[in-house]
C-alpha positions, 0 to 999 in steps of 0.5 A, spaced: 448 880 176 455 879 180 454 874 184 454 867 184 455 864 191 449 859 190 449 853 196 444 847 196 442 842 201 438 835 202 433 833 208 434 827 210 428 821 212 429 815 215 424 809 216 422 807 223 422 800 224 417 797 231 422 792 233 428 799 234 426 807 234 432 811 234 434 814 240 433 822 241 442 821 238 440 818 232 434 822 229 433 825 223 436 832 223 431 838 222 430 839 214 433 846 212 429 852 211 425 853 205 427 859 200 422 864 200 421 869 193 416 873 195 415 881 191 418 887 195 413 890 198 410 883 201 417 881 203 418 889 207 410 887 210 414 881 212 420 886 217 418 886 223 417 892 227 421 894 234 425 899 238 432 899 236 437 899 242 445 899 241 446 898 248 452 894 249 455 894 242 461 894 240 465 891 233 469 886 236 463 882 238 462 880 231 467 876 229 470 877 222 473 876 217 474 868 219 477 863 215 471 862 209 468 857 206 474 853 205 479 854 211 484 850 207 485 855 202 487 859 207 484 865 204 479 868 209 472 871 207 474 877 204 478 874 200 473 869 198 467 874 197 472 879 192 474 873 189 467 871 187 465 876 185 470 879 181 468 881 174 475 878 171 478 875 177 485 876 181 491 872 181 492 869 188 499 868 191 501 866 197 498 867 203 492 869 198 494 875 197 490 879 191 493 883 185 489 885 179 482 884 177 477 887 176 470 889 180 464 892 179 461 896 185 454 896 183 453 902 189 456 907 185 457 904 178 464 904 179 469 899 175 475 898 180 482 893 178 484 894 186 482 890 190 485 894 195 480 900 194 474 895 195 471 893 201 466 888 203 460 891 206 455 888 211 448 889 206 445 890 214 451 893 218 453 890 224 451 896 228 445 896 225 443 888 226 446 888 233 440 894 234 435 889 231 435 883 235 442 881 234 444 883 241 440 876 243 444 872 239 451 868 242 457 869 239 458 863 235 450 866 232 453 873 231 460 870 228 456 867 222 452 874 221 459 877 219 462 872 215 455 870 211 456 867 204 450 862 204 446 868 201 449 872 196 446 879 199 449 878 206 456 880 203 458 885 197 464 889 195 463 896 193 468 901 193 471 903 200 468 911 198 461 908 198 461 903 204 464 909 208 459 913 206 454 908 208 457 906 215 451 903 219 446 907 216 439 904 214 436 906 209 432 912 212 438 915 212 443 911 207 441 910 199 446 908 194 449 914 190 447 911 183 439 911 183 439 906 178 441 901 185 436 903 189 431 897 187 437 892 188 439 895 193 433 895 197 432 889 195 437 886 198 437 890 205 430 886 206 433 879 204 437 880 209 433 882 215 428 877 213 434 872 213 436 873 220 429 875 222 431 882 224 427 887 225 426 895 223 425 901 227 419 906 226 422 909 220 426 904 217 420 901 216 417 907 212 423 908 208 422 901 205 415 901 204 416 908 200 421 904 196 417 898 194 412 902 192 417 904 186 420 898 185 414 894 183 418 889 179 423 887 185 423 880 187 426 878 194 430 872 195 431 869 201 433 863 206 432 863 213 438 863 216 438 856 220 
């Protein structure tokens, strides 16, 4: 729909010659991870379900926004993921500041011209990734999760409003107010959990289950992250 951050790699192969085998230095890196296309509700049989601690979290944890994909642009990945996905895209001035354009917030169907009304939501909250296993990871592992633009369900622009009213609900206790989003956005919710390998509490579980009955055409895409 709006998204348009689409990234591709190559394994590499190398031929092994009896007079002189590669040191553990010079071995083939690991190929990347297959993208996976899966309908929604075997995509949600896929989430694995656990307990949900927030024991130890706090926000700076994750560290965000960085310096995006291109640190040249000096632009950082807030500044990236609006200009992505913009309708109409913004004038960038120095120190890539923003003005004009135009963004469609797919939560509540609300066309925005201001990029200052929009904010770049974590389709699985920090709060809510730390709860689900993101509590074991490093801080390089966590700082990559905040600023993902290798999948183009990781990050979204949505109105401030809707993102404010979501905070770090799941869907048990968080839909979009448009109903005509609720498939996507389920969609993308398990997308991402699947991505990271995080899981979901007892009633989240329940919630994406009841949702992919509805949404029977859903299809899910995903890579794992590496």
């Amino acid at each position: 729909m709006i998204k348009n951050l689409v990234r591709g790699a190559t394994a590499l192969c190398l031929a092994l010659s009896p007079l002189a085998l590669p040191s553990a230095a010079t071995a083939a890196p690991a190929a990347p991870a297959a993208a996976q296309v899966l309908n929604l509700a075997d995509a949600v049989d896929l989430v694995p379900v656990a307990d949900e601690s927030r024991a130890g979290y706090t926000r700076d944890k994750f560290k965000h926004w960085n310096s995006g994909l291109d640190p040249a642009d000096g632009c950082n990945t807030r500044a990236e993921v609006l200009q992505a996905e913009a309708v109409e895209s913004p004038a960038v001035a120095a120190g890539c500041k923003l003005s004009g354009g135009e963004w469609f917030s797919y939560y509540d169907g609300q066309e925005v011209n201001d990029p200052a009304g929009l904010d770049i939501d974590h389709m699985v909250p920090l709060a809510e990734s730390w709860d689900s296993g993101a509590s074991n990871w490093d801080a390089k592992r966590r700082e990559a999760y905040a600023n993902d633009q290798d999948a183009a369900a990781s990050l979204v622009a949505v109105t401030a409003r809707s993102n404010r009213a979501k905070a770090d609900r799941d869907p048990a206790e968080w839909m979009p107010p448009l109903p005509d989003a609720h498939c996507r956005y389920i969609g993308e919710w398990t997308a991402t959990k699947l991505r990271w390998n995080l899981a979901a509490d007892q009633a989240e579980a329940d919630a994406l289950k009841v949702y992919a009955e509805a949404c029977e055409t859903t299809v899910v895409h995903y890579t794992p992250a590496p």
